[in-house]
Each structure stands twice: as structure tokens, then as C-alpha cells.
C-alpha positions, 0 to 999 in steps of 0.5 A: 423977315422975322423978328426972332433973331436967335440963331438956327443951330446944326450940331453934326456928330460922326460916330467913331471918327478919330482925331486925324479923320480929316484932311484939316487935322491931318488925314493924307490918304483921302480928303474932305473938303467940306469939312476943310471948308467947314474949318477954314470958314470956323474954328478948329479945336486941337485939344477936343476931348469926348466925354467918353470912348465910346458912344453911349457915355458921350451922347449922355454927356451932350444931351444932358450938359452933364457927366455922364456918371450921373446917370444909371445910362451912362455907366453901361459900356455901351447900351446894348438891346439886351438891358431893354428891360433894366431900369434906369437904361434910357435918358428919363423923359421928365429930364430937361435935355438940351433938346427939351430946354430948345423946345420950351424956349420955342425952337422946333427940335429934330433929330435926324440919326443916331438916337442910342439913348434908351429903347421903346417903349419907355425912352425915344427922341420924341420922349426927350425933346425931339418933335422929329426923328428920322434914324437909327434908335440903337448903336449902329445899323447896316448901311444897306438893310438897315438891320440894327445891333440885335439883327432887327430893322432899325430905321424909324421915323418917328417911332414907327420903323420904316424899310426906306431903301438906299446908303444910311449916310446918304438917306440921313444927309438928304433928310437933313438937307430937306429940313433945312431947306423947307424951313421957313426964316418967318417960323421959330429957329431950328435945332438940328441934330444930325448924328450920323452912324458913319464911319462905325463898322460895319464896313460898307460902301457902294463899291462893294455894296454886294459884299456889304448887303450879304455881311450885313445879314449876319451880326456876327460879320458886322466887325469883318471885313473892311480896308483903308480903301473903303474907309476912305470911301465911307468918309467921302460919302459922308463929308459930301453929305455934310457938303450937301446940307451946309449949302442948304444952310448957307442959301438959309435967311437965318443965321446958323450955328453949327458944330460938328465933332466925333462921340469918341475916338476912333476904330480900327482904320482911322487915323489917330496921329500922333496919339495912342490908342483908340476907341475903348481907351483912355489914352489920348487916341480914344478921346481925342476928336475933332470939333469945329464951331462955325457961325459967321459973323460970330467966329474968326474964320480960320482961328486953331484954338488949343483950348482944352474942351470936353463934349459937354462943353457944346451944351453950353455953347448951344444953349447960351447962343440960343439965349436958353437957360440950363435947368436950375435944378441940373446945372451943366457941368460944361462951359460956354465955348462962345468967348474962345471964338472971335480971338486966340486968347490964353488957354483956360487952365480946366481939370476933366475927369473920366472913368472907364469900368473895361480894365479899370481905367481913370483919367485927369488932364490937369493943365498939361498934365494926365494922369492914367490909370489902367488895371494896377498900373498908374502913369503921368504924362506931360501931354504938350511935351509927350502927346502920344504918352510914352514917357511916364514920369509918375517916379519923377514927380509923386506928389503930382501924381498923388494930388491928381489920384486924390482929385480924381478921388475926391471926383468920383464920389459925386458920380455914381458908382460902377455897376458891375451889371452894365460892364461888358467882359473886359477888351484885351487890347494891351499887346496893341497899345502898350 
């Protein structure tokens, strides 16, 4: 047996998903029953928020530990193949990722998935800390020709495409699998991402796999086509593929934390109850998500906490379970989620700021306080009293209003300013959500 006793960790992120996805948040036209399993054997979060609304801005937040803002990257919504050639538009190489700071500290570091952080030739998972990558270096790909966001194949192992044929979900959950089952207990732990592209569109499962194949040929249909039917489908595919790889670390001789969680919110056949909104928004139905933690031993099974917590929040808790220190020179904006998990304790009391350039939006949860702001429009909500945001009450209380404007204010002016070259045309979605 080994002698290192620090912990393998699987850190899962689904892409897309909304807060009541699965069956343990509240999901009733389908199940998922290892993620159920997952929840009942861990801990469910309920206040979980991304860092972001959409992919690019969240991944940012989890690989560094930090806002997103602080990065040229995390100001475009999102990374599209066409700011290749912009500077800044890509994690930097020199910076100490959360994978990078594993490295050093002797884990072995995979990414199996989503990458979505910068192109080759100048950024890549193995540029950042990664000693393997088998995925998808953009936003999305098709789940059957594997044609990425600019219409190119877009699956790699390592840095070299690769026409691997079969269902994306099902190729990255058997990779995953197989990594955690040829791991050795004598070697040095593992840091396992498993970042999955499900359940963002396009819309494909294997009972419509020929539909899915001639859709998937043409960008321009990646965003049609769909049903709650197939929805369902793709999130079964995906829970019994997380299935497949939790027994592999379960039968492990090493202990392991794992974390699962959403980049944001989610599209257009997710189950968001009881909030408002989706992807693309600030309201509670945009950066809702769910999280569970588990590791034996080390959490109390079946524990709901209600503590608030943002993406970055899990930076901290894997580096500080691995015994790894952040950077001294970038020091994480997140925290350690590590004492929440042996007992319900009182909720910590945090303010979280967001930013959005699409329709100017801005957002502080205070306590249970929110303060939102799209276009010249500004609101404030009572979250545990008004969670799906009806009820604006910003007349009734201005001075709570004005201190939380100041506060968001006062945050942003440590980010970097918005850039009007990294926004795309404003999404009108206001008839859907307002």
C-alpha cells in the first residue's frame, strides 16, 4: 500500500445543466440515479451558484480560484474560434491553475472533456497543467461527428485530433473509467477532470442518431431541433456514465474526493424550479446549479447544506483536501468548503458579485438579499422569501439598494473593464423572462 495518503479527486462538470436536472433536486420527468446515489452517500448544496451563466466565464473562475473578470479570457461571452488570434484569449501557460499547483505538488493531472479555455497553438490543457487530455478543445461538439463550434473535428487526445468513433458522453465516461481503473494505489494520487459536454445542445441521442448525424453536419441546425424526450435520454446517458466511473472509484484502494456541479445554468429543456430564467441570465435560474461533494469518511452522508457558494468555492476545497497551497501571488478569491461537510452548521453570511456585458447585467447576493440590474432597469429581492424574483422591493427599502449598488461598484473596479470587443449582439430574451 502507499504511503501518500492524500486523497485521489474526481472533480465532474456537466455543461448546462439546471438546478432541478436531477431527480435529488427535483427532476420528475426522468431519473438519475447515480447522481441520487452520489447525493444520499455526500452533500447536496441547494444555494450553489456558477460563476457565470455561461461556460467560458465559470471555467475561468474553477481553473484559476479566482474571478473571472481578472482575465482578458473571462470577459468574452463566450470564447468563440474567431478571437483565436485575439491576445489574452486563452488561460496563460506561466499562470499556477488549480491543475498546475496538483502538478507540482506530485499529482498526476488529467483532463478527460471540455477544455473551452484558449486554442492551439498558444494554450491547451497540457499547456496549463494537464499531463493528459482526451476531449473537446472548444465549446461544444456534435455527439456523433464530433465536429466542433467552427464546423471542424474536434476531438483530441492530447494535442492531435483524433476521429474516435461512438456517443461523446459515452467515449469521455469510459476514458474516465479506464483512468481510474489502470490507476495504481502505489503511484502518486490523481487529479481527475471530467468535464462533459452533455447536456448542451445539439440535441442528440441514439434514438435519433440518424436525425442527430444529418443535424450535426450544419452549424447552423446545432440549436434545432430537440424535445424534453431526448432531453431526458441524454441525461440518462450521462448519469449511467458517471455511474460507470463512481464504481471504478469506489472498488479504488485510495480514497476520493469527488465533486460534481454544473458551468451554469441551464437551456432550453432543463428544469430550473422554482426559479427564473436560464442560461445567459443573472436571475437565479442562470446561476443556479447543482453541487454535491462526496468522500467518505470525510462528509456526513445525506447532509442538505443551504450555504451559499460560487464555482471557485471548489478550487479551495480541492487544493486544501490535496494539502496544496494557492499561489502566494494569486491568492484565490474562493473558500475552503471542507468544514460545511461533517455537520449542518449556520449558514456564513458572503457577498458574491457577478457582471454580465449581454444587456448590462449586474448582480450582488448579500445574505438573502439580491441585488439585479439589467439594462436601466434595477430590482432587489428577498431571495429566501421571493427565490423565483417577483417581487421587487427596491422602493421599499433604497438605502439597501443604494449600499448594494455601491458595493458592486466598489467590486468592480478591482476587475477589468468590459471590452466591447469580446461581446457578442445582445440576446433579447426579456418577453421569455419578464
Amino acid at each position: 500500500m502507499t504511503t501518500d495518503s492524500r486523497p485521489n479527486i474526481l472533480f465532474i462538470v456537466v455543461d448546462d445543466c439546471g438546478y432541478a436536472d436531477l431527480s435529488c433536486c427535483g427532476q420528475t420527468d426522468y431519473t438519475t440515479p447515480a447522481l441520487d446515489r452520489l447525493a444520499s452517500e455526500g452533500v447536496r448544496f441547494t444555494q450553489a451558484y456558477a460563476n457565470a451563466p455561461l461556460c467560458t466565464n465559470t471555467r475561468v473562475a474553477i481553473i484559476t480560484g479566482q474571478y473571472q473578470y481578472r482575465f482578458p479570457l473571462g470577459l468574452v461571452e463566450p470564447l468563440l474560434p474567431e478571437q483565436r488570434s485575439q491576445d489574452g484569449m486563452g488561460i496563460p501557460p506561466h499562470f499556477p491553475t488549480m491543475p498546475k499547483l496538483m502538478q507540482l505538488a506530485g499529482y498526476r493531472t488529467a483532463l478527460i472533456g471540455k477544455w473551452h479555455l484558449g486554442y492551439l497553438p498558444h494554450y491547451g490543457p497540457l499547456r496549463s497543467g494537464y499531463d493528459e487530455f482526451f476531449g473537446v478543445m472548444g465549446a461544444f461538439t456534435g455527439y456523433y461527428t464530433h465536429r466542433g463550434d467552427d464546423g471542424e473535428l474536434d476531438l483530441y487526445e492530447g494535442e492531435t485530433t483524433t476521429d474516435e468513433v461512438g456517443y461523446v458522453t459515452d467515449l469521455l465516461s469510459d476514458r474516465a473509467t479506464a483512468y481510474v481503473e489502470q490507476s495504481d494505489a502505489r503511484e502518486a494520487p490523481w487529479f481527475l477532470s471530467l468535464h462533459y459536454t452533455a447536456p448542451h445542445w445539439p440535441w442528440s441521442a441514439p434514438s435519433v442518431e440518424a436525425a442527430a448525424r444529418e443535424r450535426e453536419v450544419d452549424p447552423a441546425e446545432w440549436k434545432e431541433g430537440g424535445s424534453p424526450r431526448i432531453y431526458a435520454e441524454m441525461m440518462g446517458i450521462l448519469d449511467a456514465g458517471i455511474g460507470r466511473v463512481m464504481e471504478a472509484v469506489r472498488k479504488s484502494d485510495r480514497e476520493t474526493l469527488v465533486i460534481f456541479t454544473s458551468d451554469n445554468g441551464g437551456e432550453r429543456y432543463s428544469k430550473m424550479w422554482p426559479f427564473v430564467g436560464r442560461k445567459w441570465d443573472l436571475l437565479e435560474g442562470g446561476l443556479r446549479i447543482p453541487q454535491i461533494i462526496w468522500r467518505p469518511g470525510h462528509v456526513q452522508a445525506g447532509l442538505v447544506s443551504h450555504q451559499v457558494t460560487i464555482s471557485m468555492d471548489l478550487t479551495a476545497t480541492c487544493l486544501a483536501a490535496a494539502g496544496v497551497a494557492a499561489d502566494p501571488m494569486h491568492q484565490l478569491d474562493g473558500m475552503d468548503l471542507t468544514p460545511l461537510l461533517m455537520e449542518e452548521r449556520p449558514e456564513q453570511q458572503r457577498t458574491l458579485f457577478w457582471r454580465l456585458a449581454n444587456r448590462q447585467q449586474r448582480a450582488v447576493r448579500s445574505g438573502n438579499w439580491k441585488y439585479l440590474k439589467v439594462g436601466d432597469q434595477e430590482f432587489l429581492f428577498d431571495i429566501a422569501w421571493d427565490p423565483r424574483e417577483r417581487g421587487n422591493v427596491a422602493r421599499k427599502h433604497p438605502d439597501l439598494l443604494n449600499k448594494l449598488r455601491n458595493e458592486w461598484l466598489e467590486w468592480e473596479r478591482k476587475m477589468l473593464p468590459v471590452s466591447p470587443d469580446f461581446v457578442l449582439p445582445a440576446l433579447d430574451l426579456s418577453g421569455m423572462l419578464w
